[in-house]
N, C-alpha and C positions, 0 to 999 in steps of 0.2 A: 501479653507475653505468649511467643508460639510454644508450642509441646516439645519444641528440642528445646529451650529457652527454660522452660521450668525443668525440666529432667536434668538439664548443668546446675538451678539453681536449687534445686533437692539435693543431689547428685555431690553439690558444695559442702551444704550442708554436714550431710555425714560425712562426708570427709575429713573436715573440720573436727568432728567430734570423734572418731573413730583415731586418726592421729593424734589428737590428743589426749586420749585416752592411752597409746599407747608408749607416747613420750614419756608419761605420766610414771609409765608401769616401770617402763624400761629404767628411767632414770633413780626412779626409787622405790625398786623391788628390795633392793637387799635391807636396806633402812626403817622398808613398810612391815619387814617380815620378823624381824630383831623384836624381841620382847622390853617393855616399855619401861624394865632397867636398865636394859642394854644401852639403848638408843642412845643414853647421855653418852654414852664414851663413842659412837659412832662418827666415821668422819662429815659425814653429812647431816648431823643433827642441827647444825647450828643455821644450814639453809633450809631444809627440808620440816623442821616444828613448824606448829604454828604460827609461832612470834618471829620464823626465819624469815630470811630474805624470798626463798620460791615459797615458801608453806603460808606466809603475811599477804604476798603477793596473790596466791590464787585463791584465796578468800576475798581480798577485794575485787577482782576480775569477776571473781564467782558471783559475786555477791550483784555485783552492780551489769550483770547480765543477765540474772533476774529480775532487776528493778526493771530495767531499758525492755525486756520482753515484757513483762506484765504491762506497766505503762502506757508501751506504745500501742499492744493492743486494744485494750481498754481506750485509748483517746481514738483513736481508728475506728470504735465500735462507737459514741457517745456521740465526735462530732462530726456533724454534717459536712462542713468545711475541711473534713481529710478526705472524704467519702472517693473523690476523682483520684487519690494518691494510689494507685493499686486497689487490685481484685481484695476484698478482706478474708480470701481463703488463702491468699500471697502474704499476707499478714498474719496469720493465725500460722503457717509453715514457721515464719520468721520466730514467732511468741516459740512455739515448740522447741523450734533449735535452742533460743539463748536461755529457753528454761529448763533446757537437758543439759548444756555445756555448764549451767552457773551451778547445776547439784553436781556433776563430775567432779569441777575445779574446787569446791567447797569440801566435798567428801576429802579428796587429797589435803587440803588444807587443815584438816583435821586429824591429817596423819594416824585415823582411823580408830581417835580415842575421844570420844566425847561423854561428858556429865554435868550435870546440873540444870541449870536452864538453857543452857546450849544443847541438850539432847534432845528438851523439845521442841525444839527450832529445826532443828536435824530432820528427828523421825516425821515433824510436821510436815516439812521440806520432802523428806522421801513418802509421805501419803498423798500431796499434792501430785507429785512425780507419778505415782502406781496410776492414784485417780483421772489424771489426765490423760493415760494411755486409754484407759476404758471410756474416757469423755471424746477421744478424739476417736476410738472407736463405734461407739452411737451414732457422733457427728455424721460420719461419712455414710452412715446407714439412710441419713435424712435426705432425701432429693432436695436439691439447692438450685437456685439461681446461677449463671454465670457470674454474678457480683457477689454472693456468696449469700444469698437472701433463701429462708428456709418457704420452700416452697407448700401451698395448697392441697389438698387431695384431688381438686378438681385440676389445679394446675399438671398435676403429676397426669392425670386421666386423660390430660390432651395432647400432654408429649408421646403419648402412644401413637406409633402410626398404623396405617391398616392397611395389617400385613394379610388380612384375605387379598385384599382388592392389589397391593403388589407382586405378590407370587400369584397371582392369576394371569395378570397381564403383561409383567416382565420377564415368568421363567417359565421355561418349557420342561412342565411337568404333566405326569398322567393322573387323573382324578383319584387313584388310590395315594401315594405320595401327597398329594397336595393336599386331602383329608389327614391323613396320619401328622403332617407335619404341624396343623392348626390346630389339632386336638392335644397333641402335645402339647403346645407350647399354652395352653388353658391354665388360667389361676384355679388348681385344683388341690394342690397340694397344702399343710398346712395346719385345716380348720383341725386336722384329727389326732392333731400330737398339742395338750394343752400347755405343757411343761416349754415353756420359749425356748431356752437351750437346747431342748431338744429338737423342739420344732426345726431351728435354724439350722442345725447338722443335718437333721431328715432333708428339709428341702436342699439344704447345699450338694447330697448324696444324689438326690432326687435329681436336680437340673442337670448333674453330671452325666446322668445315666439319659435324660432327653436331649443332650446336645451330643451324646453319642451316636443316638439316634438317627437323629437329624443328620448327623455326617455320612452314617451308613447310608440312608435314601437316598444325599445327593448324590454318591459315589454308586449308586447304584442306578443311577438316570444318567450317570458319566456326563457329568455337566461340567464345564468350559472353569477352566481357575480362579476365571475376574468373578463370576457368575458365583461360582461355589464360596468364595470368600464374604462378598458382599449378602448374598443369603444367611449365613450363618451368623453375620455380626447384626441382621435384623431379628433373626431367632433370639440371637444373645440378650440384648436391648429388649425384647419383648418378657423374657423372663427375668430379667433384674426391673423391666417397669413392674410387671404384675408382682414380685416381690415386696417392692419399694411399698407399693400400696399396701399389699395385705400386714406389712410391720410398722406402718408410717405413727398412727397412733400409741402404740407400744412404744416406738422411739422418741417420739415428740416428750408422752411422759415420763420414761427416762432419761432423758436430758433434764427435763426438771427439776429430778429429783439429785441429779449428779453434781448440780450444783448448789442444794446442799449440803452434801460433801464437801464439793474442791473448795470453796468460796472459805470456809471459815476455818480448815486449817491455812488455806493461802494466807488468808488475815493472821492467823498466828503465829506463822512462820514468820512474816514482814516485820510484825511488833517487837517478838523478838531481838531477831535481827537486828533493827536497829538499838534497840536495847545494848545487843549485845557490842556494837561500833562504837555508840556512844560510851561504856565502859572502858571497852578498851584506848579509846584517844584520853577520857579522863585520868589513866590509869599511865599515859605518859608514850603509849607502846605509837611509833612511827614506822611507817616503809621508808621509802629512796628518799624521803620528800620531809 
C-alpha cells in the first residue's frame, strides 16, 4: 500500500466514525437529553430504546464490529496462512477502527442507561477502549518491521545511518557547523530525568530545541532547498533512532504488562456480551429479522 493509499485508508476510517458519531448525535439529541421518565412519552422512543428499531439495531452492528475486529486480528496474528493478506499494522488500523465504531454504536444503543451486568460489560468495553489507546500508544513507540514484526536492539542500531560520513561528503558545510550539528544530534539526553513521563516531555522539548538548531546552521550556510530538506529529515531520523533505543526496553516491558490489562477485561466484556445476546433472543426480543 503506497503513503497516499494508507492516508485515504486512515483518512476513511475516521471518517466513518466521526459521521457517525455525529448522525448519531444529530438524530438523537433531543431523546438522549430527556430524562428517563420522559422518554416514554417521547416520539422517538419506540426507535431510539434499546429494544427499538435504531437502538436493537446499533447494538447488533456494535456488537458484531467488535467481534469481526478482535477476531480478525487475532487470526491475522496466530496464522501463518493470513500472514501474505496485508501489512499486520494494516490490520491492527482495521481492529482499531471496528473497535472504536462497535463501543460508539453500543454506547447509543444504550440510550445512555445501563445496570446490572450489562454495566460490566459497558464499563469493561470502555477500559478495553481507554487501555487500547495507551496500548496503541506504546506500540508505535516500538521500532517495527515493514511487516509489522517488533524489531531487535541491534536491528534498530543498524538502521542508523552514518550521518558523519554523509554530511561530510554530500553537504557543503564548514567544520564548525559540521561538529555542532553531530554533537547535537548525540544520544545525550534522557539518562538524567529517572521519572519516564518526564523523561519523555524533557526529551520531546529537548529535540525541539536541536532541530531548531539545526535549521538555524543550515540557514545560516544558506544551503540549496533540496539540500536543506533532505539534511534535516536525516537529523530527524537520527534522533527518533537514538530515542527509539534509549526507551526500546521500557516499551518492550510495557507492552507486556498492558496486556495484562486489555486481555481480561476484553475477555470480560465478550463473555458478557454474549450472555447478554443469548438473554435477550431467549427473552423473545427480534430486530427486522
Amino acid at each position: 500500500m503506497s503513503v497516499t493509499a494508507h492516508r485515504i485508508y486512515i483518512g476513511l476510517f475516521v471518517s466513518i466514525i466521526f459521521i457517525t458519531l455525529i448522525l448519531l448525535i444529530n438524530n438523537g439529541l433531543s431523546y438522549y437529553n430527556s430524562g428517563i421518565e420522559e422518554r416514554v412519552f417521547h416520539s422517538d422512543h419506540s426507535v431510539l430504546k434499546p429494544s427499538g428499531t435504531i437502538g436493537h439495531g446499533l447494538g447488533i452492528i456494535g456488537s458484531l464490529s467488535i467481534l469481526i475486529g478482535v477476531s480478525t486480528y487475532m487470526a491475522r496474528k496466530r496464522y501463518r496462512s493470513l500472514s501474505r493478506l496485508g501489512l499486520l499494522k494494516h490490520w491492527l488500523e482495521f481492529h482499531i477502527f471496528l473497535c472504536t465504531l462497535g463501543p460508539v454504536l453500543i454506547l447509543f444503543h444504550t440510550s445512555f442507561k445501563f445496570g446490572g451486568l450489562v454495566a460490566v460489560s459497558f464499563w469493561s468495553m470502555v477500559a478495553v477502549f481507554l487501555s487500547g489507546i495507551i496500548g496503541r500508544f506504546i506500540y508505535i513507540q516500538i521500532p517495527r518491521s515493514i511487516e509489522g514484526r517488533a524489531l531487535s536492539l541491534n536491528e534498530v542500531r543498524e538502521m542508523r545511518a552514518d550521518l558523519a560520513g554523509i554530511i561530510k561528503n554530500s553537504y557543503n558545510l564548514d567544520d564548525d557547523s559540521y561538529n555542532t550539528i553531530l554533537n547535537s544530534v548525540k544520544n545525550r539526553a534522557g539518562l538524567y530525568y529517572n521519572n519516564p513521563v518526564i523523561r519523555y516531555f524533557r526529551n520531546r522539548s529537548e529535540d525541539r530545541k536541536i532541530i531548531l538548531s539545526v535549521k538555524k546552521i543550515l540557514l545560516q550556510n544558506k544551503m540549496p532547498k533540496g539540500e536543506y530538506k533532505n539534511l534535516l529529515a536525516l537529523v530527524k531520523q537520527e534522533i527518533t533512532l537514538n530515542r527509539r533505543i534509549e526507551r526500546l526496553d521500557t516499551m518492550q516491558n510495557l507492552f507486556k504488562y498492558w496486556h495484562v490489562v486489555h486481555q481480561p477485561f476484553a475477555l470480560v466484556m465478550l463473555i458478557i456480551m454474549i450472555i447478554h445476546v443469548g438473554v435477550t433472543i431467549l427473552f423473545g426480543y427480534r430486530w427486522i429479522f
